[in-house]
C-alpha positions in Angstrom: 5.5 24.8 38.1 2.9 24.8 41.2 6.0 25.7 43.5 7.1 28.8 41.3 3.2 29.8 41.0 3.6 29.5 37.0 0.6 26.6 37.4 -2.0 25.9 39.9 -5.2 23.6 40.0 -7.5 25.5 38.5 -5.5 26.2 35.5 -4.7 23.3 34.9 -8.6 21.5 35.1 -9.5 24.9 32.9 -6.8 24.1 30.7 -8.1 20.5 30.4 -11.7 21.6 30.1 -10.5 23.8 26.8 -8.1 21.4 25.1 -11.0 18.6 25.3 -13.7 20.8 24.0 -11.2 21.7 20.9 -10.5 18.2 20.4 -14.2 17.0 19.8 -14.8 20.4 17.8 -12.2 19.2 15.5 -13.2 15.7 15.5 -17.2 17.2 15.0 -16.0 19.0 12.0 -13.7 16.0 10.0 -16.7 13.4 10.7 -18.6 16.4 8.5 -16.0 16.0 5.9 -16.4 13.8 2.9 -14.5 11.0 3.0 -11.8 10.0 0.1 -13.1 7.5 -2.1 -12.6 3.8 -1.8 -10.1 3.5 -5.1 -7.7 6.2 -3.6 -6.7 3.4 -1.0 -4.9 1.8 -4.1 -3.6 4.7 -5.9 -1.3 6.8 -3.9 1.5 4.5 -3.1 2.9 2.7 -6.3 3.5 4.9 -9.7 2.5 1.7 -11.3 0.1 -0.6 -9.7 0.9 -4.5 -8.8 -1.0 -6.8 -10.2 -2.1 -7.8 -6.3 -3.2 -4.6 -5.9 -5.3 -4.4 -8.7 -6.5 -7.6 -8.2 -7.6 -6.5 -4.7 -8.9 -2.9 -6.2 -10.9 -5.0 -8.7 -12.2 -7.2 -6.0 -13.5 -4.4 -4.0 -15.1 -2.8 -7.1 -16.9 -6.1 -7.2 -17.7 -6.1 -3.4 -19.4 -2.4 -3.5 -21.3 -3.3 -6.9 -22.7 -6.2 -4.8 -23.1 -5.3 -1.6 -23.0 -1.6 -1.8 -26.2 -1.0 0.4 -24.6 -1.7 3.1 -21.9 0.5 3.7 -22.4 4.4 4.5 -21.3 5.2 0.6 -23.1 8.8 0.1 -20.4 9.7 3.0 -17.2 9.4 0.2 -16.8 11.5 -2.4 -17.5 10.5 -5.9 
């Protein structure tokens, strides 16, 4: 590309400069996104849920009704 003059330095550093600065403008704006609640990580997979699963939904239930002050939850949606 340099040799045909379709690229040089400077293109490419500006080109590097632009792409990083839309990559953490994206990444700015999905952190601002609410998350997908907790339960969704057991219901989009199976049309009917294994009893494992819903074992392990229920455990988390129990986990979050416990210890839900620690985790960032006001960041998922309801």
């Amino acid at each position: 590309l340099e040799r045909r003059s379709w690229w040089d330095e400077r293109q490419e550093r500006d080109w590097r400069k632009s792409s990083r600065k839309m990559v953490l403008e994206a990444f700015e704006q999905a952190e601002r996104e609410p998350k997908p609640p907790p339960r969704l990580l057991f219901s989009d997979v199976y049309r009917e849920m294994p009893p494992r699963l819903r074992r392990q939904r229920e455990e988390l239930e129990r986990h979050l009704e416990s210890y839900g002050e620690h985790y960032p939850l006001q960041q998922f949606q309801k």
